[in-house]
Backbone as ProteinMPNN parsed JSONL, in Angstrom:
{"seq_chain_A": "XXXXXXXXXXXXXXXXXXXXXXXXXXXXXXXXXXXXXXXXXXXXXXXXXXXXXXXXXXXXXXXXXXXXXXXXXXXXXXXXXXXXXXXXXXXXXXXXXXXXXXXXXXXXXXXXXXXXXXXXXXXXXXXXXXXXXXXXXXXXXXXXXXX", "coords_chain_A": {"N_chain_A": [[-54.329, -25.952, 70.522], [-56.76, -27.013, 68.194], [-56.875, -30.669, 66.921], [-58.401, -30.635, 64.385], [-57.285, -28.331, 63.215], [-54.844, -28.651, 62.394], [-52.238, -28.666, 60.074], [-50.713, -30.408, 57.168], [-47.584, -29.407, 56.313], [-47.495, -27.112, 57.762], [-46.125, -24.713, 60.314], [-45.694, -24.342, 63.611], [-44.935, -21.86, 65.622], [-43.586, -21.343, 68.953], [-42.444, -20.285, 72.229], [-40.614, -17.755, 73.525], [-38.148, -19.486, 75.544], [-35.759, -18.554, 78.234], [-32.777, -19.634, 79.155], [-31.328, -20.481, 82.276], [-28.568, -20.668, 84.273], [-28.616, -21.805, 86.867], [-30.651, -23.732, 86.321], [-29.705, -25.102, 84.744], [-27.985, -26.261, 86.255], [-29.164, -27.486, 87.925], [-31.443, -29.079, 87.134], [-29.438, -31.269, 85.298], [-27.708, -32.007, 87.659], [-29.689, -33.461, 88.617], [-30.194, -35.165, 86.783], [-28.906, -35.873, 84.695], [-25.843, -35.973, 85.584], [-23.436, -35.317, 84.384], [-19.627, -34.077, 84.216], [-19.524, -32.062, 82.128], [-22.006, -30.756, 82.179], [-22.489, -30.28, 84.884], [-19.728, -29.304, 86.654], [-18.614, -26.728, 86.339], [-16.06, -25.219, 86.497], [-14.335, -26.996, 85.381], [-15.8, -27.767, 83.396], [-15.105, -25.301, 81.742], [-12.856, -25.819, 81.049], [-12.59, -27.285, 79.53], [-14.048, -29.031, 76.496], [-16.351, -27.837, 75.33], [-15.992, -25.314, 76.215], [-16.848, -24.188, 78.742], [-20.154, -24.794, 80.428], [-22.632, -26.7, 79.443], [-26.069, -27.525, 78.684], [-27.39, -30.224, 79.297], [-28.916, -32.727, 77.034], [-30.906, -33.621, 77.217], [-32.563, -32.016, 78.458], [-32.401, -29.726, 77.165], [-34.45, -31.347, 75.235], [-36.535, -31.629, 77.104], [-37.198, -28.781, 77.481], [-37.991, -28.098, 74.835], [-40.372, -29.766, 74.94], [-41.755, -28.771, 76.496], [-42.564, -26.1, 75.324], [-43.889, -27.262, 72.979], [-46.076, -28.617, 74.431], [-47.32, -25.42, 75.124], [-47.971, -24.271, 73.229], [-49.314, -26.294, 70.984], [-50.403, -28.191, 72.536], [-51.718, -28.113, 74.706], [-54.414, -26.81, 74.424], [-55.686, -29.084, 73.244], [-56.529, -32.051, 72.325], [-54.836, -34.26, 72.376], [-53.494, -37.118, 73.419], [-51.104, -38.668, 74.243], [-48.314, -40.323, 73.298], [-46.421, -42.244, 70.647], [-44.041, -42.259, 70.829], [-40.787, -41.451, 69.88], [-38.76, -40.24, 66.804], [-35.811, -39.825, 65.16], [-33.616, -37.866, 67.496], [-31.255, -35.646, 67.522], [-29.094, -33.569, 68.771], [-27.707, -30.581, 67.86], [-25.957, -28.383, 68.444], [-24.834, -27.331, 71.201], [-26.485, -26.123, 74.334], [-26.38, -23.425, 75.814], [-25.996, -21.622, 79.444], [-27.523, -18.618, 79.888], [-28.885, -19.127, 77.046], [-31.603, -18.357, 74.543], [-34.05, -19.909, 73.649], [-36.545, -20.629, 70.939], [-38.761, -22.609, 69.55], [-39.488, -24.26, 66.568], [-42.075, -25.768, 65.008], [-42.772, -27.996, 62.843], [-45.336, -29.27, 61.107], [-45.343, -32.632, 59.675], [-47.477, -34.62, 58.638], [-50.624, -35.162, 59.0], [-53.304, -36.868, 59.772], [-56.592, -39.047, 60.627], [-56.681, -42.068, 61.78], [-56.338, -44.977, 60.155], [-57.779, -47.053, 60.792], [-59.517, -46.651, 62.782], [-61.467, -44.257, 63.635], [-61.343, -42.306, 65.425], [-59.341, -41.737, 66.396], [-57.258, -39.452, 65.799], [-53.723, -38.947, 64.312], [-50.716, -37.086, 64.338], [-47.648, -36.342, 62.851], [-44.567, -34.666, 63.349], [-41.664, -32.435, 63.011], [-39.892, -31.114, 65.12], [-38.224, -27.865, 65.616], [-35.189, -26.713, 67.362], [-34.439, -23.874, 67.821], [-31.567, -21.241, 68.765], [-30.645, -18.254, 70.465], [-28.964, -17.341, 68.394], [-29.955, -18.115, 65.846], [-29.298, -20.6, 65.508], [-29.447, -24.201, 65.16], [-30.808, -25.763, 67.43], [-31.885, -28.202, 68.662], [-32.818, -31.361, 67.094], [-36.248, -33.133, 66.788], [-38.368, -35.701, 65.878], [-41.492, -36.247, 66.219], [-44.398, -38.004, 67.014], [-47.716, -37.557, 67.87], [-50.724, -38.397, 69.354], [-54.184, -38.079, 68.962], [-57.254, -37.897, 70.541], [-60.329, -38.272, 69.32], [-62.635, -38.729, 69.554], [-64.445, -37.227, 71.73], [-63.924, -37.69, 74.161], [-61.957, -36.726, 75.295]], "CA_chain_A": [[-54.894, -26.112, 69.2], [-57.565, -28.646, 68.385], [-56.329, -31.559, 65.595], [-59.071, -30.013, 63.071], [-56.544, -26.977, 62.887], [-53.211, -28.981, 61.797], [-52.297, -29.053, 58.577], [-49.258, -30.739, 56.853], [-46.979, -28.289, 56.245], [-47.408, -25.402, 58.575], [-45.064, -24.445, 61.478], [-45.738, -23.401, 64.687], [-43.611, -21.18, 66.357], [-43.26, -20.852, 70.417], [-41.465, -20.376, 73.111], [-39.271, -17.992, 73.892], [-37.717, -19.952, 76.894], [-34.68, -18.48, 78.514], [-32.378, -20.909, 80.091], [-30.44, -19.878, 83.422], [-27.263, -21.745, 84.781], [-29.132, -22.285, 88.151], [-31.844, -24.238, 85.868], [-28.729, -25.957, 83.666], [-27.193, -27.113, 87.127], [-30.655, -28.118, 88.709], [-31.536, -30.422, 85.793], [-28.096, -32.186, 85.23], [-27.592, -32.215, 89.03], [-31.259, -34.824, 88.908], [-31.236, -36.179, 85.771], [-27.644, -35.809, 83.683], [-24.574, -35.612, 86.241], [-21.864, -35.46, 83.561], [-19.189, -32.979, 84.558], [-19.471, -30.582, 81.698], [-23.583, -30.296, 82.591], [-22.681, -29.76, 86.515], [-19.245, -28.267, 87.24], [-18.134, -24.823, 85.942], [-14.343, -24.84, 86.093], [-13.737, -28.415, 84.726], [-16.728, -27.461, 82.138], [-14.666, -24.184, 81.447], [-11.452, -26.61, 80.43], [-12.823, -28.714, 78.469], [-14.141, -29.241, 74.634], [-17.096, -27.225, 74.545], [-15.597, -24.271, 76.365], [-17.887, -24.074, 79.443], [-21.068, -25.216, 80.796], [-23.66, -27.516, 78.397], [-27.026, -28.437, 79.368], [-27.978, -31.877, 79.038], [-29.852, -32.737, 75.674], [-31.982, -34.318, 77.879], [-32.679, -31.133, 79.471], [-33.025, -29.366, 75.864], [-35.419, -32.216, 75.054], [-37.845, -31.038, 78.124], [-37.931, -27.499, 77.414], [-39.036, -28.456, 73.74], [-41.726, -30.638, 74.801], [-42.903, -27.725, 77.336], [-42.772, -25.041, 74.777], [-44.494, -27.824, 72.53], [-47.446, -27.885, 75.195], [-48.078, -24.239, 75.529], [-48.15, -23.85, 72.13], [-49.973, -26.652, 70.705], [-51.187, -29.737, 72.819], [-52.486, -27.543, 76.013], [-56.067, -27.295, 74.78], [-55.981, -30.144, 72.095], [-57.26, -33.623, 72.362], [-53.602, -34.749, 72.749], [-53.434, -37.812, 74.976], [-50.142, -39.112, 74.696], [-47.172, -40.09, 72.122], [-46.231, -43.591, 70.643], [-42.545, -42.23, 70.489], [-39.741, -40.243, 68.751], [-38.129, -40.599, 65.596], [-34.723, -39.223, 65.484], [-33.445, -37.044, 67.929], [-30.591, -34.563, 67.345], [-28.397, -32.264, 69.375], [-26.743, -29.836, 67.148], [-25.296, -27.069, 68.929], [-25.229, -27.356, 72.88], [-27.635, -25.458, 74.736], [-25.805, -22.455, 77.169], [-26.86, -20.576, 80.156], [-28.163, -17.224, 79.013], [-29.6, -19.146, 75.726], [-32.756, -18.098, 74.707], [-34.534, -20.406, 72.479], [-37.497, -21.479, 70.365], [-39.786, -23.895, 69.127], [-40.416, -24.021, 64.927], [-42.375, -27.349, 64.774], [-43.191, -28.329, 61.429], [-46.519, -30.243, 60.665], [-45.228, -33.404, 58.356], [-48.745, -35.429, 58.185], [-51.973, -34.751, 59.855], [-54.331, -38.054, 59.718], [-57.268, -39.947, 61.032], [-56.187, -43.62, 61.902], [-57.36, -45.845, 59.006], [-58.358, -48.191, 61.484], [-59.935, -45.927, 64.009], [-61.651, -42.928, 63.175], [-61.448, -41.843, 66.208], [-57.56, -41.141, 66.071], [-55.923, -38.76, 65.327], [-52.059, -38.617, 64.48], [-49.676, -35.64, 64.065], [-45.817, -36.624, 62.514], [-43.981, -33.368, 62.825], [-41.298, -32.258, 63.477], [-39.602, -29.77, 65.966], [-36.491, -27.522, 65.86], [-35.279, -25.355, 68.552], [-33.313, -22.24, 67.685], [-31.279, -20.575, 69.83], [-30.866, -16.531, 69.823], [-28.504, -17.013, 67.217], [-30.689, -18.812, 64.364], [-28.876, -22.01, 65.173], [-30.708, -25.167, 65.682], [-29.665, -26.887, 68.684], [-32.452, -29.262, 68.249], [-34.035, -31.469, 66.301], [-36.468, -33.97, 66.455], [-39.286, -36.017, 64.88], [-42.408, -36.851, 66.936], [-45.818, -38.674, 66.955], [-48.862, -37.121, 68.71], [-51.868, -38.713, 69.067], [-55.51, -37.134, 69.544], [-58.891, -38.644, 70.689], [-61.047, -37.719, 68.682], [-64.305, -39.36, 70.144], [-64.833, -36.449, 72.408], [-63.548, -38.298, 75.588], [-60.238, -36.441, 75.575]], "C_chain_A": [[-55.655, -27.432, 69.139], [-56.945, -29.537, 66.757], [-57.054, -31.299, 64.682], [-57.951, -29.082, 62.181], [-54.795, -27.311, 62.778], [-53.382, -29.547, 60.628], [-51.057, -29.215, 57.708], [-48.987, -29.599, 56.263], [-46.412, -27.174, 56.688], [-46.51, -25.71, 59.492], [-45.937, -23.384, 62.038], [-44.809, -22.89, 65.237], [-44.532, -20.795, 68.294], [-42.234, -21.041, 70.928], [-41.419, -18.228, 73.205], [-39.183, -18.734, 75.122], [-36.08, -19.508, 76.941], [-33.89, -19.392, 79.443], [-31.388, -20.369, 81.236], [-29.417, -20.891, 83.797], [-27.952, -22.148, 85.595], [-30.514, -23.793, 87.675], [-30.973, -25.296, 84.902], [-28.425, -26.962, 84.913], [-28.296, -27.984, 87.634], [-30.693, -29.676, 88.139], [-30.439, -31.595, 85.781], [-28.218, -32.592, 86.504], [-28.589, -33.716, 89.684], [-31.29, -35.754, 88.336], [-29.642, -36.611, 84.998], [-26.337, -35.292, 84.551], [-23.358, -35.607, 85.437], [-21.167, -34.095, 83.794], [-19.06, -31.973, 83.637], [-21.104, -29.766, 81.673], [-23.07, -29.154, 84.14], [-20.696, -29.345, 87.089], [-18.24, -27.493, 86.013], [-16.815, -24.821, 85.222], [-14.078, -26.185, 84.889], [-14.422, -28.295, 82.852], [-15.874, -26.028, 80.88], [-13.427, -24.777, 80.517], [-11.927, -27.518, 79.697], [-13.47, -28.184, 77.054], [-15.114, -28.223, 74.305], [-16.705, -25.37, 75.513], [-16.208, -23.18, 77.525], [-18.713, -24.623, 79.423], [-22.109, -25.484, 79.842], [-24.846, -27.742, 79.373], [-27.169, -29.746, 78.568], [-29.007, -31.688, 78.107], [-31.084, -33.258, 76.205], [-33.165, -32.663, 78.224], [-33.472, -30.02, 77.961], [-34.325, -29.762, 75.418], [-36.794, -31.668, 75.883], [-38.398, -29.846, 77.984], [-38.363, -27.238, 75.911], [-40.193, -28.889, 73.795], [-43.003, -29.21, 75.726], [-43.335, -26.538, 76.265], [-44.063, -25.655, 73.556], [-46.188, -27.932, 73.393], [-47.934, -26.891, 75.133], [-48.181, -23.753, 74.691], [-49.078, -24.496, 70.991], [-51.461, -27.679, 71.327], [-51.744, -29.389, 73.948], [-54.321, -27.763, 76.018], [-56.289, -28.087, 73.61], [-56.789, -31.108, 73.1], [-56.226, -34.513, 72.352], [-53.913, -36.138, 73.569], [-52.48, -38.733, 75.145], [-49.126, -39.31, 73.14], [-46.518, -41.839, 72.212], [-44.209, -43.571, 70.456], [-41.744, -41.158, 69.858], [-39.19, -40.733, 68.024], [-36.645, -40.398, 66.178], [-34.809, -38.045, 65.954], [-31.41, -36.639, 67.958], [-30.065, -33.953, 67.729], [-27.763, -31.445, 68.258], [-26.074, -29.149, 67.737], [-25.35, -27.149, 70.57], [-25.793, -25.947, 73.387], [-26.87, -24.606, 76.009], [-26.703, -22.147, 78.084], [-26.988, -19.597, 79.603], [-29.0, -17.593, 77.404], [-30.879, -18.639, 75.591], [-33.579, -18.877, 73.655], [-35.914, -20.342, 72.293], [-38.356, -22.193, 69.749], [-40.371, -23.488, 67.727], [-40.822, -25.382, 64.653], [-43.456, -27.381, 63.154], [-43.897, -29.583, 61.055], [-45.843, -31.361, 59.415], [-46.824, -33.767, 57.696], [-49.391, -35.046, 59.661], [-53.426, -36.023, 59.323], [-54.914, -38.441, 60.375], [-56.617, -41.366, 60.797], [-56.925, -44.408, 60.6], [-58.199, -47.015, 59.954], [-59.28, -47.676, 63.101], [-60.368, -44.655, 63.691], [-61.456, -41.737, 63.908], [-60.119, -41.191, 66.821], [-56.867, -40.511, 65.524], [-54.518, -38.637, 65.211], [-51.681, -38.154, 63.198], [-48.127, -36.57, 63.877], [-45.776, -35.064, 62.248], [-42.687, -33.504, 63.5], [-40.45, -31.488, 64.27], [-37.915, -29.532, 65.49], [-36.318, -26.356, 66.852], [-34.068, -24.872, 68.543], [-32.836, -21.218, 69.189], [-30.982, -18.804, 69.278], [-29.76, -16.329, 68.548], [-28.636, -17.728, 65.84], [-30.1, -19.819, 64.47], [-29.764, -22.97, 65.373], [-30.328, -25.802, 66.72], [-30.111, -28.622, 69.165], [-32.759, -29.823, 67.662], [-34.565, -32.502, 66.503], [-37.648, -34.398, 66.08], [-40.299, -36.813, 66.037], [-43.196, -37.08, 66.338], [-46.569, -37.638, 67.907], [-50.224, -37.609, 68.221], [-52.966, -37.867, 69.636], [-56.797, -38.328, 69.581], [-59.499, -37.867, 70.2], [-62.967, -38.114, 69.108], [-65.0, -38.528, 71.014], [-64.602, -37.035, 73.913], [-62.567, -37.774, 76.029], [-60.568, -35.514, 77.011]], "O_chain_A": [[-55.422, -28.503, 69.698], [-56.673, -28.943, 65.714], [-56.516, -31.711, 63.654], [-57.775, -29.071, 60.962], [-53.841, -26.562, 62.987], [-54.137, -30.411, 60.183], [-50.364, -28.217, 57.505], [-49.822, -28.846, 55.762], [-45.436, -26.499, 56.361], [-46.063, -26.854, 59.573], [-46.522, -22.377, 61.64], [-43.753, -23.511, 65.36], [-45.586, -20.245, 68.615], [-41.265, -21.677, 70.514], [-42.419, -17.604, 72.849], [-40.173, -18.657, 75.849], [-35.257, -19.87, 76.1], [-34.421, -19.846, 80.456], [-30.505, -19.661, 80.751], [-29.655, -22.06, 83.493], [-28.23, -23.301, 85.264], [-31.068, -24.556, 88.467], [-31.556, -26.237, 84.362], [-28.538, -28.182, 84.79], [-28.164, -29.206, 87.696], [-30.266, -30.785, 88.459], [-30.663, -32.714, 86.243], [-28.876, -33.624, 86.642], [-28.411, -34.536, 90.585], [-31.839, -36.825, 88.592], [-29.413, -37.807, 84.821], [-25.817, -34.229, 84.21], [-22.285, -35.923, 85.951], [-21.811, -33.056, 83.65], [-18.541, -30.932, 84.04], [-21.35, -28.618, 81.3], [-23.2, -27.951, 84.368], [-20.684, -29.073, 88.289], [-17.433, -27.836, 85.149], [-16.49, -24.587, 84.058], [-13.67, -26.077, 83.733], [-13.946, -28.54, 81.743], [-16.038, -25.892, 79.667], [-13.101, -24.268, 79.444], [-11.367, -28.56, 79.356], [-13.346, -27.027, 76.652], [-14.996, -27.642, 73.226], [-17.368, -24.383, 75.192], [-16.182, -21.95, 77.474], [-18.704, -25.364, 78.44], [-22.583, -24.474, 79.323], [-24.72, -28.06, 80.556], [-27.03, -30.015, 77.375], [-29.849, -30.792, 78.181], [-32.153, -33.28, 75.595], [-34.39, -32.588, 78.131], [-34.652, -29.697, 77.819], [-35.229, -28.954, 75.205], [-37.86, -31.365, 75.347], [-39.583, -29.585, 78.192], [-39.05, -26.241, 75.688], [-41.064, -28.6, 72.974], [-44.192, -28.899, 75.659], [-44.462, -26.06, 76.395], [-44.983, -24.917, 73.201], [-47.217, -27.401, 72.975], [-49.161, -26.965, 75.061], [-48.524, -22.578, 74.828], [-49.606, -23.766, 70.153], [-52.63, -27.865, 70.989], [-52.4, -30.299, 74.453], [-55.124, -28.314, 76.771], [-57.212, -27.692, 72.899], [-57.391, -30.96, 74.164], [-56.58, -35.692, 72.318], [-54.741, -36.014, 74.472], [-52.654, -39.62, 75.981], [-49.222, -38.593, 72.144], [-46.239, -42.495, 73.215], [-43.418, -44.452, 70.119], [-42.194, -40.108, 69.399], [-38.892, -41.894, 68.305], [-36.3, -40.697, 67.322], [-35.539, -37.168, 65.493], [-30.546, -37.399, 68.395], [-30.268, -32.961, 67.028], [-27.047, -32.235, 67.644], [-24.953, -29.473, 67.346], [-26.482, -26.851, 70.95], [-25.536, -24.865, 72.86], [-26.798, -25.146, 77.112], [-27.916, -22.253, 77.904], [-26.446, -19.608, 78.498], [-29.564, -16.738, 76.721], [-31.412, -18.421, 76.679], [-33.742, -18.222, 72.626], [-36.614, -20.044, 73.26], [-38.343, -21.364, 68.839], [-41.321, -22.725, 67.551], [-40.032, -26.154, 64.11], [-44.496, -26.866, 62.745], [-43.365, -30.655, 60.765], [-45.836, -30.942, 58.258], [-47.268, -33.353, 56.626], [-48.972, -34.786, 60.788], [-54.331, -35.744, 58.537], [-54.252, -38.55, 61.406], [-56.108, -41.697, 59.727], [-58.105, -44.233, 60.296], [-59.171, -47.669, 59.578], [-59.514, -48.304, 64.134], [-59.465, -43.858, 63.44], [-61.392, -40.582, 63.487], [-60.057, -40.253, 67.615], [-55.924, -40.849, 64.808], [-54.013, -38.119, 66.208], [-51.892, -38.363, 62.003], [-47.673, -37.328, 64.735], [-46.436, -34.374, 61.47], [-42.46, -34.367, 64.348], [-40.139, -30.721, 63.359], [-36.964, -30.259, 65.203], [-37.048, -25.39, 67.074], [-33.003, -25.241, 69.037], [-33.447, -20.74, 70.145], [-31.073, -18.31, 68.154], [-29.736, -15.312, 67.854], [-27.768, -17.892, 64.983], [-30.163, -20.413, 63.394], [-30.89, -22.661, 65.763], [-29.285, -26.454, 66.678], [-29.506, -29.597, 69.612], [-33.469, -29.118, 66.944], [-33.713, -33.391, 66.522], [-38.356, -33.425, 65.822], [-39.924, -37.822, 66.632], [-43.234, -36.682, 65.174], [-45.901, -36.94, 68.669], [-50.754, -37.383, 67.134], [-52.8, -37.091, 70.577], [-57.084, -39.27, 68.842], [-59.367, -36.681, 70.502], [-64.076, -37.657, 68.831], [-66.165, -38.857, 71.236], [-65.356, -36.602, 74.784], [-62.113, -38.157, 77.107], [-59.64, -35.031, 77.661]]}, "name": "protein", "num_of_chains": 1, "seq": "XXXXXXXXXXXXXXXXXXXXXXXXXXXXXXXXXXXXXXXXXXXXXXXXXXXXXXXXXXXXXXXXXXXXXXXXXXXXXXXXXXXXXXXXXXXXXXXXXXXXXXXXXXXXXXXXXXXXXXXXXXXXXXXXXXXXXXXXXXXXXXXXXXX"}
């Protein structure tokens, strides 16, 4: 989507992304070694009753579903940060989630005309209407035609 075509208020919806254990263990295994990410049995005895992915891990397949849905053929060219971020619900193997990102503000820079920035922010539902995510980003756009 190009930054002409955001407009406070609206929601985009993408995704689906299905998540696989082999893709829960991968992740954790690189990035988030905590034993209810990466092993099974111990994950099985413990608090959440089996295997979690890493919010981290949540976090990534938001931002990808966030790409292929908005910032692929934008003018995007990077992000000054995140607001608050959110786990609600831990993220299973077999989940299937995705992506309702909700336009807050849609502005030209006052000090740059040439800037665009997007405040919205995302939630990512899993197949049973829960949210498991949430959080509040920036996106900036060049607007000068250099993007």
């Amino acid at each position: 989507m190009k930054f002409a075509e955001l407009r406070q208020g609206m929601v985009i919806k993408g995704g689906p992304v299905k998540v696989s254990r082999e893709e829960v263990l991968e992740f954790a295994s690189k990035y988030d070694p905590q034993w209810f990410h990466v092993d099974e049995q111990r994950a099985q005895e413990g608090r959440w009753g089996g295997l979690i992915a890493s919010g981290w891990h949540t976090c990534a397949l938001a931002m990808r579903m966030a790409v292929d849905t908005v910032l692929h053929d934008s003018e995007s060219f990077g992000s000054p940060g995140l607001g608050e971020v959110r786990w609600r619900v831990p993220v299973r193997p077999g989940d299937t989630l995705t992506l309702h990102a909700r336009v807050q503000a849609a502005r030209t820079s006052a000090s740059r005309e040439d800037l665009g920035i997007i405040n919205w922010t995302w939630f990512i539902y899993n197949q049973h209407d829960e949210v498991v995510l949430e959080l509040e980003a920036t996106s900036l756009f060049d607007l000068s035609g250099q993007a």
